[in-house]
N, C-alpha and C positions, 0 to 999 in steps of 0.2 A: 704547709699552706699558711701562709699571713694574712689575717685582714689589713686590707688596704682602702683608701676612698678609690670608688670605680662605680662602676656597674652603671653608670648612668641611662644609656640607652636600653640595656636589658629591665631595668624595673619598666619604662615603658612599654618593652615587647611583653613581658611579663603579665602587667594588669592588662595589657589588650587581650592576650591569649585567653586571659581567664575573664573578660568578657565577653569574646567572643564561644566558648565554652558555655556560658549561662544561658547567651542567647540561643542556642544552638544552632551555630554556624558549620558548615562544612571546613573542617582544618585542613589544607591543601599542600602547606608543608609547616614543619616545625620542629623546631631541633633543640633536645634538651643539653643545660648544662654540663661541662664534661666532670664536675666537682659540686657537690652537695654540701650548701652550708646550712648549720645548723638554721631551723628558723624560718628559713627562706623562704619562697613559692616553690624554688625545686626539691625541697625536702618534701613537699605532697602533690608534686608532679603538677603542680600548673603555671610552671616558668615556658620561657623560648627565648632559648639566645639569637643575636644577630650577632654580623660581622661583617660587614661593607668588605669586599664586592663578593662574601663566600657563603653565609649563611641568611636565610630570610624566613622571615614568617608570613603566610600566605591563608587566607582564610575567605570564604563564601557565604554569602547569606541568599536565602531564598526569599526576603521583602527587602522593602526600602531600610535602610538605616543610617542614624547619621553619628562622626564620632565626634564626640569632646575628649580635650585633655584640658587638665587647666592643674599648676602648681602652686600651691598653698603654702605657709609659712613650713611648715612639717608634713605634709601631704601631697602624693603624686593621685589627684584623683582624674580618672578616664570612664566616660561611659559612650554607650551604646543608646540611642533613643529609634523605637522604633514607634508607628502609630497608635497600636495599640497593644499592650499585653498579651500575647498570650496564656500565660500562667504565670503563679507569682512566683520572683526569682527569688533565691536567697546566697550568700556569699557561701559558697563549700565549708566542708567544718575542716579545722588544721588535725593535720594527722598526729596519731600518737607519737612518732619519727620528731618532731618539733615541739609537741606541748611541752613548755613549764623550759625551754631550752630559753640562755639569754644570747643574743646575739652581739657579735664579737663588737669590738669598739672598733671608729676608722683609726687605721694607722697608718703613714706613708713615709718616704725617705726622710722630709720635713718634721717629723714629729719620732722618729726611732731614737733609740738611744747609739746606734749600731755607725759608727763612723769608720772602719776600718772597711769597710762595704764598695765595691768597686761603684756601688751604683749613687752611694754619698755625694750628695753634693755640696763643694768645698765654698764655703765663701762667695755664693754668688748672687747669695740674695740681702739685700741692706735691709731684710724683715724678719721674725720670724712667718712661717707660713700660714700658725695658727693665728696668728695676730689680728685679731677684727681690724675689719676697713668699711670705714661708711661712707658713702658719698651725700655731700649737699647740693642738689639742682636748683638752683634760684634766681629767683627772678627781681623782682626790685626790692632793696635795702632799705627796708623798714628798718628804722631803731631800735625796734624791737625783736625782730629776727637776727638781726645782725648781731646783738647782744647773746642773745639767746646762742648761737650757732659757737660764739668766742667761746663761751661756757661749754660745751660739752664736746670741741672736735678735738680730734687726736690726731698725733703726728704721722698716723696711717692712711690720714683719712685723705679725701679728694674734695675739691668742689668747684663747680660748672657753676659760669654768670654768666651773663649777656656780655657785658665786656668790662673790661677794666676801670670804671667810674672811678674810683680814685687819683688815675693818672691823666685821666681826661679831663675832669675838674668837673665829674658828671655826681652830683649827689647822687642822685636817684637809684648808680648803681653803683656806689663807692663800697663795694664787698671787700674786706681786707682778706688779702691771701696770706699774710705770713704765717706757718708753720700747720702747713698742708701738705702732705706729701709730693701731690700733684694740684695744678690749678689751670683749666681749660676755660679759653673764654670760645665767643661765638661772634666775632663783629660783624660779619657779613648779615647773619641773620635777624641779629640787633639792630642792624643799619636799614632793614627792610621791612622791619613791622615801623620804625619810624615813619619812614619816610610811607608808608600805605596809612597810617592813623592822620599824619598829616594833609594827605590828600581826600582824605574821608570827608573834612569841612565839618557840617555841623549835621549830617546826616546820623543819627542814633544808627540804622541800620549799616549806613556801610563800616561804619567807628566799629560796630561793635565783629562785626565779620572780620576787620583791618586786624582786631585785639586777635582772634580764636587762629585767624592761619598764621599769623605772628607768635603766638603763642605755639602754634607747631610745629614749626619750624626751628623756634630755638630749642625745645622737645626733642627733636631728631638729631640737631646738631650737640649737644650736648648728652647723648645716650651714652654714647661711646667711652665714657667714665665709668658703666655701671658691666663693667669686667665678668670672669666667673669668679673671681674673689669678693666681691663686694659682700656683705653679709648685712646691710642696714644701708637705708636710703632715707634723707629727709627730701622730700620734692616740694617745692612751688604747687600751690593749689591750680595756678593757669596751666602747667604743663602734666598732670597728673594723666586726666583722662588718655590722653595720646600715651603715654609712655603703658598707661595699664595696655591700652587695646593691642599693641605690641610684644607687647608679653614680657615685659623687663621690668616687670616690679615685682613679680611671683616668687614664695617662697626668700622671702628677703624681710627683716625689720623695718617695718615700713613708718613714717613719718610725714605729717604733711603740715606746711607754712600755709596756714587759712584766712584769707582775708574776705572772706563773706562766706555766708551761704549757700549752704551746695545747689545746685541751677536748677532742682526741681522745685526745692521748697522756696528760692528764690520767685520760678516764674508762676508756682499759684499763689504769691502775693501779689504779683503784679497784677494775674487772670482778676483776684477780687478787685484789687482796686481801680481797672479799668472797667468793671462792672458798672461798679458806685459813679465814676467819672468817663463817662463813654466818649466825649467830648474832648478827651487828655489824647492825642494821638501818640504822644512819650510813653505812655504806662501800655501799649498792644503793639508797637511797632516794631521790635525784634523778640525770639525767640530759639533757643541753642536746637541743634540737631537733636533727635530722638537720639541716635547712637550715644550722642557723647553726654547725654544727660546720664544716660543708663551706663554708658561706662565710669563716669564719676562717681555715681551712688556705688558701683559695685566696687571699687577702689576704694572707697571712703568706708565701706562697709568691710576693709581686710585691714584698713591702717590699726596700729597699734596704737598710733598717739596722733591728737589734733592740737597743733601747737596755732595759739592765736592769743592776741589782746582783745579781742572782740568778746564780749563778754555774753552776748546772746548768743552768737557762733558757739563759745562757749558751754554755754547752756543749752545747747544743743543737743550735743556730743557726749555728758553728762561726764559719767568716770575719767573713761576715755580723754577728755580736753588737758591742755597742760595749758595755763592761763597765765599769759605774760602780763606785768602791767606796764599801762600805757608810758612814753616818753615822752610827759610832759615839757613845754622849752622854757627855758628862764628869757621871764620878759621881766619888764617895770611895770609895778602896779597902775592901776588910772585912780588921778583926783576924783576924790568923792565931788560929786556937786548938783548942781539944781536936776530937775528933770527934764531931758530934751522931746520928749513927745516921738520919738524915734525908736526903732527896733529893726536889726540887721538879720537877714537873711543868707545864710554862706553857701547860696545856691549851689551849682546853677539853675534857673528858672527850671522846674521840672516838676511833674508831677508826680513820680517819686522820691524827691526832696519834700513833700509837704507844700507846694505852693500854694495850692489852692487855699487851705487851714489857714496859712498866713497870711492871704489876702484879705477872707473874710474875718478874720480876728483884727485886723488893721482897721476895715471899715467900721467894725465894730465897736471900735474903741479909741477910734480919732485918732489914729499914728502913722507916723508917717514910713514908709517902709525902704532900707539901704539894702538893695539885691546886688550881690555881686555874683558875677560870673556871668554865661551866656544865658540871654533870654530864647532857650530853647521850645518855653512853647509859644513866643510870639512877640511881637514887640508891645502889642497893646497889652498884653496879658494882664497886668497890675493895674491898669485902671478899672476902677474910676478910684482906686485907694492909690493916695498921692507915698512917690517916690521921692527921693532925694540921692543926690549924689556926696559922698565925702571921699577927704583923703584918710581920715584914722579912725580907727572901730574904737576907740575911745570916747566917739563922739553919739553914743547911743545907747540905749537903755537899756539894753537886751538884746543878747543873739536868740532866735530861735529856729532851729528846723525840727516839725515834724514829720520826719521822714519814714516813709514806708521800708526803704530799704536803702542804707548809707556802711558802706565798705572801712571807712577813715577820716574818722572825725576829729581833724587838726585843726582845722577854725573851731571847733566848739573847744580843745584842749587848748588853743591861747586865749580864746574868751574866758574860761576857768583862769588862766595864768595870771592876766593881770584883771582880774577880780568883777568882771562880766557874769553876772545873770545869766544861765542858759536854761533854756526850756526846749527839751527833746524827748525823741520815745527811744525803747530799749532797743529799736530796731538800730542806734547809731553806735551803741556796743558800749558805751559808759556806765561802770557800775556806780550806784547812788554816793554823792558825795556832796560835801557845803556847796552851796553855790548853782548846783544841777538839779532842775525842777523835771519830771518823768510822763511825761501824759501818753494815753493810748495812740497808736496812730490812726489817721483817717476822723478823730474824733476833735472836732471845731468848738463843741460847748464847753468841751473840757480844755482845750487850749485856750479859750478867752478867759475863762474861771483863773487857769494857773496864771495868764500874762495879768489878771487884772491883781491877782495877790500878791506876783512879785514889784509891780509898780507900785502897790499899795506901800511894803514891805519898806522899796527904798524911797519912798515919800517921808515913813516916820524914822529911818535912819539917818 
């Protein structure tokens, strides 16, 4: 007898059998291994093999019960939940037939040293078999993922995009494939969360539904990468939940691309600050499925590694985070010169960007405020604090957002670039550096104190 890799389906007949044993179920049929390896469940008699369409395991219970299986990085765990206890279980003790026995190592034709072997196989794999292979499931081409991903893949490895943004002249998904084993796009499904976020308008609720079945979709269509070989997976934070509730992230090195906060601790940021601003219809108007909150957390709770530049994301996740730093762009500095009485906002108008904070810091201090992007919570919203329109952010004193919750902060990384004043909270993921002022979010006193220091600041330089 050789150890070989196998037994797959018998470790699960196995732990059910001897769940169903604890529980005291009626064993109806069941049929032991015809060879005892050391170690085993069948070396203390509480294995049962199967064999499609010849042997079955078959069992009864006299209450309600329900089963779980669920696969862990190194663990097949399966229980039994019924209503209520009847006495307390504990796992059988291992027979003396097994104690202190070590259990054999896998072996398979792939890995023998034995090639005269009629069952050898000759040349027909371009790998070896042990060979780790990771797959990369991703979604938009951060600079910093993108970076990150060049750094550690292998020539074994795979990786699934949306589609080919390099050849399409599409930045957003310009994922470079060379020296991937494999590279799977998904344009159908690509072409469909588009064209649904575009028809969404300026609706927060329907936008953000457009993102979650877009986001599932490319999930489904891209699964088909993650093989029985795959041994490590880094996913897209948008596609994770869906691939966990499916069951193809178990028992694999798991990896996740995080560009925010995971959706519960995101949405009781929003619950408080809709508190504070009940009048904000932006900060209450959408909220993710219970399922898929709770399948996030429990995914996020088996990853091995949180890869992110976000630095609060970061600080999250603690050990765990692997912390990129940001991709700053080469711009041209701005002329120092007088002060424009002016202060940009890198909306969009939202109450999660800090709008309100910046209006009444504006009124407060006589400036005039450059909001770019869609005025989502209105078109009056900024007044009676006077607006202006420009062509270059050069042309103003200071960006600020304090935002309660901000995913990707590229306006505030070119305002740092070409030598912009920015005043933000830790919620926009920027750790402390020259030029970046830090205030709590939702906190106004403290945002006019810091806007009135940094005006001060470039007054006597």
């Amino acid at each position: 007898m050789v150890g070989a890799i196998g037994g797959g389906l018998c470790q699960l007949s196995n732990a059910l059998y001897d769940c169903a044993l604890q529980a005291d179920c009626e064993i109806l049929e069941r049929h032991a291994h015809s060879r005892i390896v050391p170690g085993s469940a069948a070396a203390r008699g509480r294995d049962a093999t199967v064999a499609w369409n010849y042997v079955d395991l078959r069992f009864s219970a006299a209450r309600d019960l329900r089963m779980t299986a669920r696969v862990a990085q190194d663990q097949l765990v399966v229980r039994l939940y019924g209503a209520q206890a009847e006495r307390q279980l504990s796992p059988p003790p291992v027979s003396p037939d097994s104690a202190g026995q070590a259990p054999h190592g896998p072996r398979s034709c792939a890995t023998c040293d034995e090639t005269d072997c009629h069952l050898h196989q000759r040349e027909r794999r371009t790998r070896s078999a042990d060979a780790p292979v990771h797959a990369f499931l991703v979604d938009e081409a951060w600079p910093e993922f993108a970076a990150y991903v060049e750094a550690i893949r292998g020539p074994n490895d795979r990786l699934g995009r949306p589609i080919d943004g390099a050849r399409l002249g599409l930045r957003r998904y310009a994922w470079p494939g060379a020296g991937f084993e494999r590279v799977q796009s998904a344009p159908m499904a690509a072409i469909s969360r588009t064209l649904a976020l575009r028809s969404a308008g300026a609706s927060a609720v329907r936008l953000r539904r457009a993102e979650l079945a877009g986001a599932e979709r490319l999930a489904q269509a891209l699964a088909s990468l993650l093989a029985y070989d795959v041994t490590g997976v880094t996913v897209a934070q948008s596609y994770l939940p869906y691939l966990w509730r499916d069951g193809l992230l178990g028992a694999r090195d798991l990896s996740v691309l995080m560009t925010r906060l995971p959706l519960a601790e995101m949405q009781t940021r929003l619950d408080a600050a809709a508190a504070r601003h009940p009048n904000r219809r932006t900060l209450s108007e959408f909220r993710a499925p219970a399922w898929l909150v709770e399948a996030e957390a429990d995914a996020l709770a088996a990853c091995a590694r949180i890869i992110t530049p976000h630095t609060e994301v970061a600080a999250y996740f603690g050990d765990r985070a692997v912390r990129l730093p940001w991709s700053s762009p080469l711009l041209p500095s701005r002329a120092q010169g007088d002060l424009t009485g002016r202060i940009l906002f890198p909306g969009p108008t939202v109450g999660r960007k800090g709008a309100d904070q910046v209006r009444e810091a504006a009124l407060a201090l006589d400036l005039e405020v450059f909001a770019v992007g869609s005025p989502l919570e209105g078109e009056d919203f900024w007044r009676p604090a006077r607006t202006v329109r420009l062509t270059d952010w050069r042309q103003v004193d200071a960006v600020v957002q304090p935002a309660v919750i901000e995913h990707q902060p590229r306006g505030l990384l070119a305002a740092l670039a070409i030598g912009l004043p920015v005043i933000a909270t830790p919620a926009c993921g920027l750790a402390p550096q020259p030029g970046l002022t830090l205030v709590p979010p939702g906190d106004t006193a403290a945002l006019i104190a810091a806007l009135s220091d940094v005006l001060a600041g470039a007054r006597q330089g």
